[in-house]
Residue frames as qw, qx, qy, qz and C-alpha x, y, z in Angstrom:
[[0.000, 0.891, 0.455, 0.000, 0.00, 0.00, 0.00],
 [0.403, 0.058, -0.028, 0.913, 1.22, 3.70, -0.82],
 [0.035, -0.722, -0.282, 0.630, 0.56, 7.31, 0.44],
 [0.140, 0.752, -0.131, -0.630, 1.40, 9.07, -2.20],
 [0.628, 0.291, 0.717, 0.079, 0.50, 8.21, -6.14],
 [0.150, 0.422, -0.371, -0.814, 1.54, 9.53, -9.51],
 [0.584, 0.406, 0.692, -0.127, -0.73, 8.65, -12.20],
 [0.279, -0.101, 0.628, 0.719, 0.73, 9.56, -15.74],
 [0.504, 0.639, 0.455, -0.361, -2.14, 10.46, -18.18],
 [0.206, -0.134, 0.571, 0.784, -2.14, 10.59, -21.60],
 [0.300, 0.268, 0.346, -0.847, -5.30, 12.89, -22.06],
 [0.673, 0.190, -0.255, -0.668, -6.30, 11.63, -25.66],
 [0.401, 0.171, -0.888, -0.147, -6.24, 8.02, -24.65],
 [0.577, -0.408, -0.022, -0.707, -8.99, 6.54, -22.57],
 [0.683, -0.089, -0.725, 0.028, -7.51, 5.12, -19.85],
 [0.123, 0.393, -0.505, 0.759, -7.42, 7.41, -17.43],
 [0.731, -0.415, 0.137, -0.523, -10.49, 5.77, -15.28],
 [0.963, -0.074, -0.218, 0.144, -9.06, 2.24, -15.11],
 [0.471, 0.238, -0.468, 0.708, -5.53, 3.90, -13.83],
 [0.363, -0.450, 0.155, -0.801, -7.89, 5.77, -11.12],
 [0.912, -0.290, -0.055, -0.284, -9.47, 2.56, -10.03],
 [0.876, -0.060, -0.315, 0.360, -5.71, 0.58, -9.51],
 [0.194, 0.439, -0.193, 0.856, -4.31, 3.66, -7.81],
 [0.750, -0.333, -0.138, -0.555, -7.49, 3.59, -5.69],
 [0.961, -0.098, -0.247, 0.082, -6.87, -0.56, -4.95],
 [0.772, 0.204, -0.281, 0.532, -3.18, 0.55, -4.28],
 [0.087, 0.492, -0.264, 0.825, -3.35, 3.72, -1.69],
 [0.459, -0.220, -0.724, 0.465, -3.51, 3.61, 2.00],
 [0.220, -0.841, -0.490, 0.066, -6.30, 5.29, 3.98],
 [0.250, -0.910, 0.077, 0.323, -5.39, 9.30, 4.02],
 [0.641, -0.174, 0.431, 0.611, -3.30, 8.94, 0.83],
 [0.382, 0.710, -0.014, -0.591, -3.19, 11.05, -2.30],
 [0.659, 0.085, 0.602, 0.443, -3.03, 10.67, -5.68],
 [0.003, -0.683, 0.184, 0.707, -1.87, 12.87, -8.14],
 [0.652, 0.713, 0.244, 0.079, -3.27, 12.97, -12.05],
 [0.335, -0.473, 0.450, 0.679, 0.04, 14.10, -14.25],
 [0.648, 0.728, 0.221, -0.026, -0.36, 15.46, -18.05],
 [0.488, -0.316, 0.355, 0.733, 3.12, 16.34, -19.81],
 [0.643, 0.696, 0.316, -0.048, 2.73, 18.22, -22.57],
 [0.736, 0.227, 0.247, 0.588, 5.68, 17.39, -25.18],
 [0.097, 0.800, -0.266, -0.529, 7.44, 20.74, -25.31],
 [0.777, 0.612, 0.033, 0.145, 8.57, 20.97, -29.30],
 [0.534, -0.617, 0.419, 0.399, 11.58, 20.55, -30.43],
 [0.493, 0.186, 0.616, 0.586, 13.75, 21.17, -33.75],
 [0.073, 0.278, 0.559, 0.778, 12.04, 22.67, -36.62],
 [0.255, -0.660, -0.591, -0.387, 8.83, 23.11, -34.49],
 [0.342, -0.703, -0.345, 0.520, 10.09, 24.99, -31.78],
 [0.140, -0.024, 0.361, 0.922, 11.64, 27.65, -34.10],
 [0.120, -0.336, -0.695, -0.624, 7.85, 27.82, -35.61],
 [0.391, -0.700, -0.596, -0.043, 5.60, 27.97, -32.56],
 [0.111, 0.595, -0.195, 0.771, 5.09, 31.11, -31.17],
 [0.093, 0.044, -0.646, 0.756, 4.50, 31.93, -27.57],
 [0.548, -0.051, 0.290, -0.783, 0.93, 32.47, -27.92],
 [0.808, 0.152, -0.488, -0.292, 0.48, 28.94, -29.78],
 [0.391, 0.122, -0.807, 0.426, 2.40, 27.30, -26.97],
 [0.138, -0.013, 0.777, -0.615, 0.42, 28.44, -24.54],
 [0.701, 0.056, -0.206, -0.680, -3.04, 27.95, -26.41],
 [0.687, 0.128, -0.697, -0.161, -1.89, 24.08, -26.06],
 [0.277, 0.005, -0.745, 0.607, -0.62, 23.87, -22.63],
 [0.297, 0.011, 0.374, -0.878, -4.48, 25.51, -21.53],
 [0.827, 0.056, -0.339, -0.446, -6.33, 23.12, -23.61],
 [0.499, 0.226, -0.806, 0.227, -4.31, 20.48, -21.79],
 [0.001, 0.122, -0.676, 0.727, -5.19, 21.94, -18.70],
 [0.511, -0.005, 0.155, -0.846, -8.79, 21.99, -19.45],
 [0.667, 0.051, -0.718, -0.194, -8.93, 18.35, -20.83],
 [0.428, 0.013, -0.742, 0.516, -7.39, 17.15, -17.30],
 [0.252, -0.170, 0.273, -0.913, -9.86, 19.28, -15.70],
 [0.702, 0.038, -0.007, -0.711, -12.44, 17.35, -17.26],
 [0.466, 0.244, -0.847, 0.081, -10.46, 14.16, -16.75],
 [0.288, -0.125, -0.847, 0.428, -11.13, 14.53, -13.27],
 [0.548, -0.259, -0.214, -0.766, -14.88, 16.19, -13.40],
 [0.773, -0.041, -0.478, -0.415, -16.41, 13.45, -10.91],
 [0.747, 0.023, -0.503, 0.433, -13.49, 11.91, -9.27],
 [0.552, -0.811, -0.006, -0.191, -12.92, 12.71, -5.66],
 [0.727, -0.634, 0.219, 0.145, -9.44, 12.97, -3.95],
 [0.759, 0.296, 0.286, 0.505, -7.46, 13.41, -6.98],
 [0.153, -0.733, 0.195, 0.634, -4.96, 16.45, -7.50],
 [0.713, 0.490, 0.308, 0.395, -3.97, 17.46, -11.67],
 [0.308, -0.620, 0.406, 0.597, -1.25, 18.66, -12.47],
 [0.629, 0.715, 0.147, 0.267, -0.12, 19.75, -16.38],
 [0.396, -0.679, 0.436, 0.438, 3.55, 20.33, -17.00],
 [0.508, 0.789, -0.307, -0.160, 5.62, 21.31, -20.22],
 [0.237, -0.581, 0.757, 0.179, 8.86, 18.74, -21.08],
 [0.469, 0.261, -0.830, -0.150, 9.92, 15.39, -22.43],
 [0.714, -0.184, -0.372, -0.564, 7.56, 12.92, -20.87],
 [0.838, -0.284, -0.419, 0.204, 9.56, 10.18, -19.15],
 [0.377, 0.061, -0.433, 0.817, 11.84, 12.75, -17.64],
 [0.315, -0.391, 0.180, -0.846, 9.12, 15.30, -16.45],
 [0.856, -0.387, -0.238, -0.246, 7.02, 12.17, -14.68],
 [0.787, -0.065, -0.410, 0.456, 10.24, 11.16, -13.06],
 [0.223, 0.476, -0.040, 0.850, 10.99, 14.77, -12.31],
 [0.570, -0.391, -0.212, -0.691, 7.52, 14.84, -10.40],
 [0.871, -0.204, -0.447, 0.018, 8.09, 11.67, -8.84],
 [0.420, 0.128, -0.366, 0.820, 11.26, 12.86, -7.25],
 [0.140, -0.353, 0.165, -0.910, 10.44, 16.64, -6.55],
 [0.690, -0.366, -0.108, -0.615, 6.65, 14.86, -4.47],
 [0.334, -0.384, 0.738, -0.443, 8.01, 12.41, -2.63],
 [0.767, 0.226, -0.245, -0.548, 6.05, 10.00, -4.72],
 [0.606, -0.396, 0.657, -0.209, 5.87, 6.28, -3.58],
 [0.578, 0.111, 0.806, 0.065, 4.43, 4.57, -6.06],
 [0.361, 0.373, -0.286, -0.805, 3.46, 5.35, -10.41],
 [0.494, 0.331, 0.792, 0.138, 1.04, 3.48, -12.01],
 [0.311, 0.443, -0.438, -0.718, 0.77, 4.53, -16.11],
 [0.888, 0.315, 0.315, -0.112, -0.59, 2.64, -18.93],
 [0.246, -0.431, 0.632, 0.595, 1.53, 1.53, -21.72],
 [0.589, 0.477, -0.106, -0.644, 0.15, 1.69, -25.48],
 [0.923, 0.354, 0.134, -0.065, 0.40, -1.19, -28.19],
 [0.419, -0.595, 0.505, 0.464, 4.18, -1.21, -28.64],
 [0.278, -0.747, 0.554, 0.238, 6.24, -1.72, -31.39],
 [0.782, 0.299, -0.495, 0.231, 8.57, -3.86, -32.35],
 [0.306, 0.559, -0.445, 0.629, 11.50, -2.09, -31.04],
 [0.152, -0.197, 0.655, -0.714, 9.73, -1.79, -27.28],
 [0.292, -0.054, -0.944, -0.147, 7.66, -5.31, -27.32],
 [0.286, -0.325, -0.859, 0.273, 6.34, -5.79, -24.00],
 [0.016, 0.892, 0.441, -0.100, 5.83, -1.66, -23.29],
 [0.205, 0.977, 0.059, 0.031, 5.73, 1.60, -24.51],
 [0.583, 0.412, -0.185, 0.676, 9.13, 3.51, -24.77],
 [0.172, -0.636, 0.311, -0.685, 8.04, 6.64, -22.16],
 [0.848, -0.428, -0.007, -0.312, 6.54, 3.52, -19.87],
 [0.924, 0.259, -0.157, 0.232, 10.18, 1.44, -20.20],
 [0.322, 0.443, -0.228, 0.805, 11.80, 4.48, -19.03],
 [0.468, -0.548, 0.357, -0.595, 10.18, 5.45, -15.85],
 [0.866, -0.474, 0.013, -0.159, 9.94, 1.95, -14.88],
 [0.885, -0.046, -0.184, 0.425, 14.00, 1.56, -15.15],
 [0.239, 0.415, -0.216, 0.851, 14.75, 5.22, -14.18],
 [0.390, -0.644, -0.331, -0.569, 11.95, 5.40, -11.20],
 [0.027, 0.432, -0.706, 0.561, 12.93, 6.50, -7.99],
 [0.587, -0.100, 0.397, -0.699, 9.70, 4.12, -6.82],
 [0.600, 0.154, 0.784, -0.045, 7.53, 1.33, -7.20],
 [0.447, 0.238, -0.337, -0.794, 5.39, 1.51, -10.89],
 [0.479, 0.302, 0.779, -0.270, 2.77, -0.39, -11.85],
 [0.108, 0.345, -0.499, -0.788, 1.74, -0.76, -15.45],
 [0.576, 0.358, 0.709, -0.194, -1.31, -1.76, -17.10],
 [0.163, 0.135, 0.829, 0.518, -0.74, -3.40, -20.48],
 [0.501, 0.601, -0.062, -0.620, -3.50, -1.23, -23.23],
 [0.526, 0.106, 0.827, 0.168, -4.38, -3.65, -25.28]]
């Protein structure tokens, strides 16, 4: 059992109740759990392009998605942060004191069989437990 839960989200993908319900199963009376969105700062050719008011036009639609992620839900904190995915969820993990992440992981691959690439990376860079549930 853990106090303190990150929960990854990837906003257009529709697992974010079934990670709510094992996060739930997995947190100790008077714990929290925390809702995470990343949104992929650009990079290359598309940072050069995006201006400052297009950057933040995305990063507020994020916020409002996650808003309505957690319309309903009760005891749940969201959070919406700019970077490179596996490093800003680790980043989070660290900086909160975070015990335990449970994420989904998409349909892989080849290259990253069993799961995702951003899900592969937090579970062999995580300062914590993780817990992954295999999207089929």
């Amino acid at each position: 059992m853990y106090k303190k839960i990150l929960v990854p989200l990837a906003l257009d993908h529709g697992l974010s109740s079934t990670l709510f319900d094992i996060a739930r199963g997995l947190l100790v009376e008077g714990g929290e759990i925390h809702a995470l969105h990343v949104v992929e700062a650009p990079y290359g050719l598309a940072q050069a392009t995006q201006d400052k008011a297009t950057s933040q036009q995305v990063f507020d639609q994020a916020r409002d998605l996650m808003k309505g992620k957690l319309a309903g839900e009760t005891g749940l904190h969201g959070h919406v942060v700019e970077g490179h995915v596996y490093r800003s969820i680790l980043g989070f993990a660290e900086d909160q004191g975070v015990d335990c992440i449970v994420m989904g992981s998409h349909k892989p691959g080849l290259s990253d069989y069993f799961i995702g690439s951003n899900a592969a990376r937090v579970v062999r860079h995580a300062p914590c437990a993780v817990h992954v549930h295999r999207a089929l």
